[in-house]
N, C-alpha and C positions, 0 to 999 in steps of 0.2 A: 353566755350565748352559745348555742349550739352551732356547728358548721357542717351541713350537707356535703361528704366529698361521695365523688363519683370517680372511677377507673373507665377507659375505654376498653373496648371488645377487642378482637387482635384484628386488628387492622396495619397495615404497613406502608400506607399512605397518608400522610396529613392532609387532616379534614378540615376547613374552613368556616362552617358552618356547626354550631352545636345539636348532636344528634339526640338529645337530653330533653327528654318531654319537664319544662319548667312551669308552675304556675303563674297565672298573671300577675302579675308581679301590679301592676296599675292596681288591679282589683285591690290585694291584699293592702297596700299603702293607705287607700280609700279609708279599708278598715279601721287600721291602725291611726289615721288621724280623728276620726271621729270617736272611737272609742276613748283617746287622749284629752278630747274637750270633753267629754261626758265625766270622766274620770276627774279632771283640774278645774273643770266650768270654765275654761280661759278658752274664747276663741282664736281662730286663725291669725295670726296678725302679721307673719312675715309673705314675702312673694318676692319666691327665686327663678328666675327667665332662663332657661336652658335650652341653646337653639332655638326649635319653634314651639317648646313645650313653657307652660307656666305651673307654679307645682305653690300653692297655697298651704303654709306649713305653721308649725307654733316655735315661737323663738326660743323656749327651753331647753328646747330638747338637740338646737344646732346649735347654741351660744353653750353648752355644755358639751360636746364631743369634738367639736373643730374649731380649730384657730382663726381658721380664713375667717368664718362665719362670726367669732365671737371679735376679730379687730373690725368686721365690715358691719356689724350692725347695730354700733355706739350712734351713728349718725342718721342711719336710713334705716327702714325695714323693705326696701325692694332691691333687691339684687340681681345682677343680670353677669351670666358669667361667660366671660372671651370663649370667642371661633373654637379656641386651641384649648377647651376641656376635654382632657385624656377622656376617652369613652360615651362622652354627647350624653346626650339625654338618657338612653339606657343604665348609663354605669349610673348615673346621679341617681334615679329614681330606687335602683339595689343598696345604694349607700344612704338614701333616705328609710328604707325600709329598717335599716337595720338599727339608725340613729333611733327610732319608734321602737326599739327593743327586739325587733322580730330578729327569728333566724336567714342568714341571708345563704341562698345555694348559688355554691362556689364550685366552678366546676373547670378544665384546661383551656376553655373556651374563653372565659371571663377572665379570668384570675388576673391576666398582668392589665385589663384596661381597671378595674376595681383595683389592682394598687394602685398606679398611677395616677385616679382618681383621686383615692385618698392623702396618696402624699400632696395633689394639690389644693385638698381643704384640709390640710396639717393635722389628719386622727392619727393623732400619737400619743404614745403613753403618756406624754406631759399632762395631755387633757383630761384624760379617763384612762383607767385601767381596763386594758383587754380591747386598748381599740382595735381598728380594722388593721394598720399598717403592719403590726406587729402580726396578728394573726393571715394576714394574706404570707406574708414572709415566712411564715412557719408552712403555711401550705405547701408552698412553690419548694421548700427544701426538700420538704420530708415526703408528700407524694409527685409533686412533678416531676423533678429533676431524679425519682429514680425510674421513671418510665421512659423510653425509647419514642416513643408515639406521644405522652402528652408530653415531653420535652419539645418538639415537633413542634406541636401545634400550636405550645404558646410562643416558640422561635415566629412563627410565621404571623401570629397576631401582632410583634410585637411591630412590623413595618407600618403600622397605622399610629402607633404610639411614641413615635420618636419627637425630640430625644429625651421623652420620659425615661422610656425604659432604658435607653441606656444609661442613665444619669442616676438609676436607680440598681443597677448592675443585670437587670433581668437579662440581658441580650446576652451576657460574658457568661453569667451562668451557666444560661441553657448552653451555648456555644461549648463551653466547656466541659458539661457533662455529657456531650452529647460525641463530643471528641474521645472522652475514656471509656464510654460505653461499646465505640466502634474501637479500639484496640483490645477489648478485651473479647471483641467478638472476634478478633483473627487469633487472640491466642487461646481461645475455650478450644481445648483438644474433643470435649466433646461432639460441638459443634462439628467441627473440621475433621472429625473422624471418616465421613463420607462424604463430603465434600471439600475440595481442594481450594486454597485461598485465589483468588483475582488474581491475576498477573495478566501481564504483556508479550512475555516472553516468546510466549507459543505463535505469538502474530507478527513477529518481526520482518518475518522471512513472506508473507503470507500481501496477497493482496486486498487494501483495506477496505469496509464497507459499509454502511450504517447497520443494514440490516446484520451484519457480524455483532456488533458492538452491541446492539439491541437485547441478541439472543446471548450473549455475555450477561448480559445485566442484568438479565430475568432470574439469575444463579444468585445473586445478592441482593437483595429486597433493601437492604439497610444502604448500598451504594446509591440504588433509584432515589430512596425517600432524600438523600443527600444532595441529590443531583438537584433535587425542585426546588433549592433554596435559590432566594434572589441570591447575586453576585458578592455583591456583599458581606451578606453571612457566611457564603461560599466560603469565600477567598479565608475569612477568618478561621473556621472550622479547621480547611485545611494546613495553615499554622498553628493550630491547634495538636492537631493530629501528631504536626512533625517535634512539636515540641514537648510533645506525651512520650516519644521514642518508636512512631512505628515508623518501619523499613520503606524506603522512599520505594521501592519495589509494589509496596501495597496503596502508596500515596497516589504514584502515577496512574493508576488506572482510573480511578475517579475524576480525578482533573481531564484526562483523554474523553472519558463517558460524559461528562459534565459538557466540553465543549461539542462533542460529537452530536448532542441534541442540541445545545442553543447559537451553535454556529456552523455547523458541518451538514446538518438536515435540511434536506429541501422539505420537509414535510412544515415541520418548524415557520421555516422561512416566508413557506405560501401561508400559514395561517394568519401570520401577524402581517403579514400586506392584505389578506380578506381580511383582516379585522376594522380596519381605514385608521386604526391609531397612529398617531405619529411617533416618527421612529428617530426621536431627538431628545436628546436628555436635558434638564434645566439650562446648562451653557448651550445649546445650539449644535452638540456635538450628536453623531453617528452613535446611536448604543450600540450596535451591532459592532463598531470601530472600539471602542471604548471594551467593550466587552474581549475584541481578539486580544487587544494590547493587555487587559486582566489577564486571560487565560495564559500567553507568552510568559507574562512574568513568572507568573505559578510553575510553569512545567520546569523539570532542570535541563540547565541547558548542557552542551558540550560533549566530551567523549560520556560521562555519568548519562546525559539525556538520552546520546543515541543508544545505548544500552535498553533503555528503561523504554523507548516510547515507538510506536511504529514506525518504519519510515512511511507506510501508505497511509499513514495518519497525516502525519507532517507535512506529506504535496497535499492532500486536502485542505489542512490551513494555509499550506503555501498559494492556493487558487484561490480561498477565500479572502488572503491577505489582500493577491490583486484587483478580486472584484472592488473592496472597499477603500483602496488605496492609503494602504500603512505605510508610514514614514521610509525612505531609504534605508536604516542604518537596523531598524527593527528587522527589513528585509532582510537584508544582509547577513545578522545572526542568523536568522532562520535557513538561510541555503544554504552556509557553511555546517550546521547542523545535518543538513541531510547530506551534507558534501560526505561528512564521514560516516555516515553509515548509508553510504549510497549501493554498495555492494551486495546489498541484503533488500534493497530493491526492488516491484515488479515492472514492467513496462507497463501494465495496463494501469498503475499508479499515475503514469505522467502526462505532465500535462500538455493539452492539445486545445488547439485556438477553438476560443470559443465564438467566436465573429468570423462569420460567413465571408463577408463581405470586404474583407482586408485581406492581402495575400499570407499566407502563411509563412514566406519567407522574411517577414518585414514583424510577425505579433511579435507580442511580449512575454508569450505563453513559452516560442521558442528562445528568444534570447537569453529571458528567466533558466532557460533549462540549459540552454547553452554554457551558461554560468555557472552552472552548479558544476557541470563535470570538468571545464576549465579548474573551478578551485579544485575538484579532487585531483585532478593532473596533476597539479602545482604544488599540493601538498603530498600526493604519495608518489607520485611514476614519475616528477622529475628527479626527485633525490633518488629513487632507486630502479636503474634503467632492465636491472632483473625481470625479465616474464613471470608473475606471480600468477594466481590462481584468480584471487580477487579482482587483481589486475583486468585479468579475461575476459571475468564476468559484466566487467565491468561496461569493458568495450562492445560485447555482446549487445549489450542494456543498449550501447547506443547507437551501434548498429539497427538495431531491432526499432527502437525508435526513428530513426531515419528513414526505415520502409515507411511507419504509418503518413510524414512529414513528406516524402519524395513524389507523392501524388499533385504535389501543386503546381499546376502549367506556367505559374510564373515565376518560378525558381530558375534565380541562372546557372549554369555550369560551374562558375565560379566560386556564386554563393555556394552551392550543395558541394564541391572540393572544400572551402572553408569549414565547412559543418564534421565534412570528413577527417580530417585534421586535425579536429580538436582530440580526440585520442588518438597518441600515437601508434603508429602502424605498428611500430613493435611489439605492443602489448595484445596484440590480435593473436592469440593460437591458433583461431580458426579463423578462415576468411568464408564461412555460410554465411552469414550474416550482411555482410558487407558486398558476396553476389548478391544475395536479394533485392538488398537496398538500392545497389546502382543498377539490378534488370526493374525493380519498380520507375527507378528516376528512366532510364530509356524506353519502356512503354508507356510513361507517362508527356513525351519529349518525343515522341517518333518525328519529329520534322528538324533534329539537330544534324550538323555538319558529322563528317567521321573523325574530324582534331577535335570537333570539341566530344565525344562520343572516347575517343583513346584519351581524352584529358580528365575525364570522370572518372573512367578504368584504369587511371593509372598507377593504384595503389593494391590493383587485385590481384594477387599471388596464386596459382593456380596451383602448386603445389601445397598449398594451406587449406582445399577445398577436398570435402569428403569425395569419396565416390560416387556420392549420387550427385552432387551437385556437381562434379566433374562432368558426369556424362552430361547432364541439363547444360553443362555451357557448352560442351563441343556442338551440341544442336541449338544452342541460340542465335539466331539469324539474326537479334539486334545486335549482341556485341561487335566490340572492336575484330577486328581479323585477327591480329595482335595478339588480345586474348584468347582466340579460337582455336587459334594455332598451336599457343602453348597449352591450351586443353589439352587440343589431339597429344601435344606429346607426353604430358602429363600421366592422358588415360592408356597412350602406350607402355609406358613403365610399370604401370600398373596391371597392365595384360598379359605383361612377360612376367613379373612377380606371379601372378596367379596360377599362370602355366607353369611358372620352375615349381609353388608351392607344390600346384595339383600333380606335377610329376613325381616330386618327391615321397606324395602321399602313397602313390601306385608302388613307385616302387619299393617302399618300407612294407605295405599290408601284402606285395604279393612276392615279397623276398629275392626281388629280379634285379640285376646290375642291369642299368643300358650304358651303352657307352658317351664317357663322357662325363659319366656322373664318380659322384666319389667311392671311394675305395667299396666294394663288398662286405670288408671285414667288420666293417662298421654293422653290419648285422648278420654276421655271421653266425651267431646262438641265436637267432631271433625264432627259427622254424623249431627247434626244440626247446626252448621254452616257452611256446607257445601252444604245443603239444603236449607237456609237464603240468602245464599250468593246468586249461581248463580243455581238454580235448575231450570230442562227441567221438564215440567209439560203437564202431559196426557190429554186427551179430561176430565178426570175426577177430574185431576186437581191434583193428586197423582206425587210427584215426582218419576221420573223415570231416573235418570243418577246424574254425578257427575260433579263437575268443569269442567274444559277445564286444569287446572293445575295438576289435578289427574288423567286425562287420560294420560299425559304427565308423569307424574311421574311414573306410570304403566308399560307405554315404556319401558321409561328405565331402570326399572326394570327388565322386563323380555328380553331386552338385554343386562341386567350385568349380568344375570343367563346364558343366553346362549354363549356368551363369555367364564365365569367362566365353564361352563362345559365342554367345548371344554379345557380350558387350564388343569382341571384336568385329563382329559383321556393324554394328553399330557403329562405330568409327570406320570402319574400311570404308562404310557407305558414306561416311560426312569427309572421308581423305578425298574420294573420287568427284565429291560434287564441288570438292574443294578443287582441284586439279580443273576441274571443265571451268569455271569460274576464272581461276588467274591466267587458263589459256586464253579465254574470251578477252579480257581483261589487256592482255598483252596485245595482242590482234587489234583492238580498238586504239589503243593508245599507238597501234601503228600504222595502223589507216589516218591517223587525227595529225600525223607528222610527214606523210608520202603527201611530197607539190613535185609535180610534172616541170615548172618553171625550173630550176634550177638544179644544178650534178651534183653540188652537196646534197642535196636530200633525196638523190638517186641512189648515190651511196649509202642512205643512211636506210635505202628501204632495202638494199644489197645486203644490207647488215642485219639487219632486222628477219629479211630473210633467212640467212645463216643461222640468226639464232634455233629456227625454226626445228634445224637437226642436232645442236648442242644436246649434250646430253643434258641432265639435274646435276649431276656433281660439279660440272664444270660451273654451272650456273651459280650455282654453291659458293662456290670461289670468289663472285664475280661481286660487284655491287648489285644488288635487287632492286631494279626501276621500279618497282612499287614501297620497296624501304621498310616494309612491313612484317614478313617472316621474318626472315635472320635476324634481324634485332631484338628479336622472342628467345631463338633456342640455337643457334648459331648457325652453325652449318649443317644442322637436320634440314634434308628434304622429303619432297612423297615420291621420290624412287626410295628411298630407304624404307620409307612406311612401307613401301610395296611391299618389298623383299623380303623387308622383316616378317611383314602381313603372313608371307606365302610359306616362309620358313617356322612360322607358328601352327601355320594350319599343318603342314608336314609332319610336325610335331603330336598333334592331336591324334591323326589319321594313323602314328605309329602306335599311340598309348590305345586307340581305341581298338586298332588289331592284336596289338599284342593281349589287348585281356579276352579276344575270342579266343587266340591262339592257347592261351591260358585255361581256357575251360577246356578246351579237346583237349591236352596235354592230360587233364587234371576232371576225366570225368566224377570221378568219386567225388570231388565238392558242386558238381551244378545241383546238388539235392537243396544245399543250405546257401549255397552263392546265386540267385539267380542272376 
């Protein structure tokens, strides 16, 4: 007997459907049995019931090639064969055709429901030489299982045929050539010569997406067709893979890409709820549930997984976990997992209540995430109280988080101090982050007390905060006063650095001691090497200008002066409206204590009076009836701002005359200095 094979076209998706123009197979059989009674003169005499078809045949020709047929038709000649014939009426009516002699066209479409067919009417070489079982087995070696694509497709028929096919190894086969075909496709250097293998690596750091993963995927055609397998084969393939020797590096992405469409996609998700199927597997359980718990066990877990796997991957299973409510202890691996590779993190990763209608200080979305960075505490910043880098980053992450979280008006004071907390203050290098957080938490809160307002801010270090957000708190009217204060003095320090820098710079580019400053000698070759060096010479041959690196130095010189002046008027103005404030301040609280009835508090408004001509310093000294500065920055007051204030501007007013005075002295450079 002859056997029609066929090859598919290049296709990289398995087809479900045979794309093989076949003939009627009904028609030809017609043939074949009427030419067999014309041929033997024996009419019809058996009838085989197949589903809902009835197939009128000669006992010859089935009591000679199959077992089933030659033990089942000693008694009876009508047969009727079980629900559970591998391939229904189709496969029967191909394996009658061929029992009549004919050639039967065998193609990746057919192939495994036509064995399983025949192993279950026993065409085996016992009965006849050259039966079907042996010959479909030589197909399935020698062209299926070396094709990529119909390997595929007979994978994907074989979920109608269980547990024929596995009983008959179809299913291990294909799984396992279909496993050494994809290793040999990471190490073909041909292949791989312009394009690079799948990894993870590149997205660790990166915040995760589907549509990222998508356009990943489209780069490996053999990943996608891998991905459409049911779960099942899935899971097998990829023990397959690992037991072939490829690099868990190349493993991990498939399993990520695999769950990222049938669990991580809302695309996904909306289709199989518009489909109205039910979404429960034969026990009653959750596929979708059933499905995360697969995909878990597949990824590697531990320091190896956080390496290998996104972390913006991992909060994505970590929400999905919650929507479907995975067991505690499944949880638990899964947050300790992203506990340590939590550093490598984005905020836009985390997760945020998804219910409107519950207060945000109470989800599960926060406490989930509250836990995760308790465990990274616990496991790296308590053993090592060192300021690390990751440390930082870390704290940042959840600073940054606590802006998005601090918007919710029924968050207590308490709660968002406890949330504060959870990384220690130590490991903050910077405190930007943590002003943001706690000015979102007080615009969000404008009707809070000023204890519980200094009990939020009590962790804010104003010397930990850049410049810019220095000057944003000295002008923050919600903060504490507290804070405010040590702004102002913060951005003081920072004003007089600026001014020593920007003097320093004047006086190096224009080679000028002032007094007070250090030694001259310190640049005392500076004007002749700088003449040697690169000097612009007159028609007379007299230098006339300086480097190309001194006029650049100059720049910026005098725009760290002009910055610097502008941030002093800037504070001057928030010391002054500070000062009308606590005078007002003080006046009220002593009209609120002056009673006409009694000479103690005649005296005490005697007193109050007197304060009225005390100096600041004295007051300095004194306990502060509002308790509020001095327990900032000690015995800084705003007479010193003043003074200082007026001794800096002094300062400016000299650096800004002396460089007029510098160009008249020195007209030969206003050509190149303007």
């Amino acid at each position: 007997m002859a056997m029609d094979t066929a090859s598919l076209k290049d296709s990289h998706s398995p087809v479900l459907s045979s794309p093989f123009s076949s003939p009627n197979v009904a028609a030809l059989l017609k043939i074949k049995i009427i030419s067999w009674s014309q041929e033997t003169g024996l009419p019809v005499s058996v009838r085989v019931q197949v589903a809902d078809r009835t197939f009128n045949l000669h006992k010859h020709p089935l009591y000679s090639k199959s077992g089933y047929f030659k033990r089942n038709l000693k008694d009876s000649n009508e047969i009727e064969l079980p629900q559970t014939f591998p391939g229904g009426s189709e496969a029967f009516e191909m394996i009658a055709l061929f029992i009549y002699g004919s050639s039967t066209l065998v193609d990746p479409f057919n192939v495994a429901s036509l064995r399983c067919a025949a192993e279950f009417l026993e065409m085996t070489e016992i009965h006849a030489s050259g039966n079907l079982c042996d010959r479909f087995d030589i197909y399935l070696n020698q062209v299926v299982l070396q094709s990529w694509d119909d390997t595929l497709i007979v994978l994907q028929k074989c979920q109608t045929l269980l547990p024929w096919a596995e009983e008959l190894l179809i299913v291990s086969r294909c799984i396992e050539s279909l496993a050494f075909m994809a290793c040999m496709e990471i190490l073909d250097p041909d292949r791989r010569r312009f394009q690079p293998v799948i990894t993870l690596e590149a997205l660790t750091g990166q915040a995760w997406s589907c549509e990222t993963g998508r356009e990943i995927l489209n780069q490996d055609l053999w990943i996608k067709d891998l991905i459409a397998l049911p779960f099942g084969f899935f899971k097998r393939v990829i023990g397959s893979l690992r037991r072939q020797g490829m690099k868990e590096k190349n493993v991990s992405p498939i399993i990520v890409f695999y769950a990222n469409k049938w669990l991580v996609s809302k695309k996904t998700r909306q289709f199989w709820e518009n489909s109205g199927e039910r979404n429960e597997d034969k026990d009653g359980r959750n596929k979708d549930l059933v499905l995360l718990e697969g995909v878990l066990d597949l990824l590697p877990s531990g320091e190896k997984g956080g390496k290998m796997i996104p972390s913006g991957f991992c909060f994505s299973l970590l929400s999905r976990s919650l929507e479907l409510g995975l067991d505690s202890e499944r949880m638990a691996e899964l947050q300790d997992q992203i506990a340590s590779v939590l550093h490598l993190a984005k905020v836009e990763d985390f997760l945020l209540p998804t219910n409107i209608s519950q207060p945000i200080s109470s989800s599960i979305e926060l406490a989930t995430m509250e836990r995760i960075f308790s465990t990274y505490v616990s496991s790296n910043m308590a053993s090592n109280n060192t300021p690390s880098t990751s440390h930082s980053i870390v704290a940042d992450l959840w600073d940054l988080y606590l802006s998005n979280i601090a918007q919710d008006p029924k968050m207590e004071p308490k709660r968002f101090m406890e949330l504060i907390e959870t990384v220690p203050v130590s490991s903050r290098l910077s405190h930007d982050h943590l002003y943001k957080a706690q000015n979102t938490y007080l615009q969000a809160h404008p009707g809070i007390s000023q204890d519980d307002k200094g009990f939020v801010c009590k962790y804010l270090n104003c010397q930990k905060l850049s410049q810019e957000m220095c000057i944003e708190a000295v002008q923050n009217e919600l903060m504490p006063l507290r804070q405010i204060v040590q702004a102002l003095f913060v951005q003081q320090l920072n004003t007089h650095r600026a001014f020593k820098e920007c003097s320093d710079s004047f006086r190096y580019a224009h080679g000028v001691e002032f007094s007070g400053s250090p030694s001259s000698s310190r640049y005392a070759n500076s004007k002749s090497q700088i003449l040697s060096e690169s000097p612009y010479i007159d028609g007379g041959g007299e230098a006339v200008s300086r480097p190309l690196r001194f006029l650049i130095r100059r720049d910026i010189a005098i725009q760290r002066s002009e910055c610097s002046r502008k941030e002093y008027e800037s504070t001057s103005f928030r010391i002054q409206s500070l000062e009308q404030e606590l005078m007002s301040l003080k006046k009220s609280l002593e009209l609120e204590n002056l009673s006409p009835e009694t000479d103690p508090v005649v005296k005490k408004s005697e007193a109050a009076n007197s304060l009225n001509f005390m100096p600041y310093s004295s007051l300095s000294r004194q306990r502060n009836p509002i308790g509020q500065v001095r327990a900032c920055i000690g015995s800084v007051n705003f007479a010193s701002h003043r003074k200082y204030a007026s001794r800096i501007m002094k300062v400016f007013r000299r650096i800004r005359l002396f460089g007029r005075g510098k160009s008249k002295k020195e007209p030969g450079t206003s050509a190149v200095w303007p």
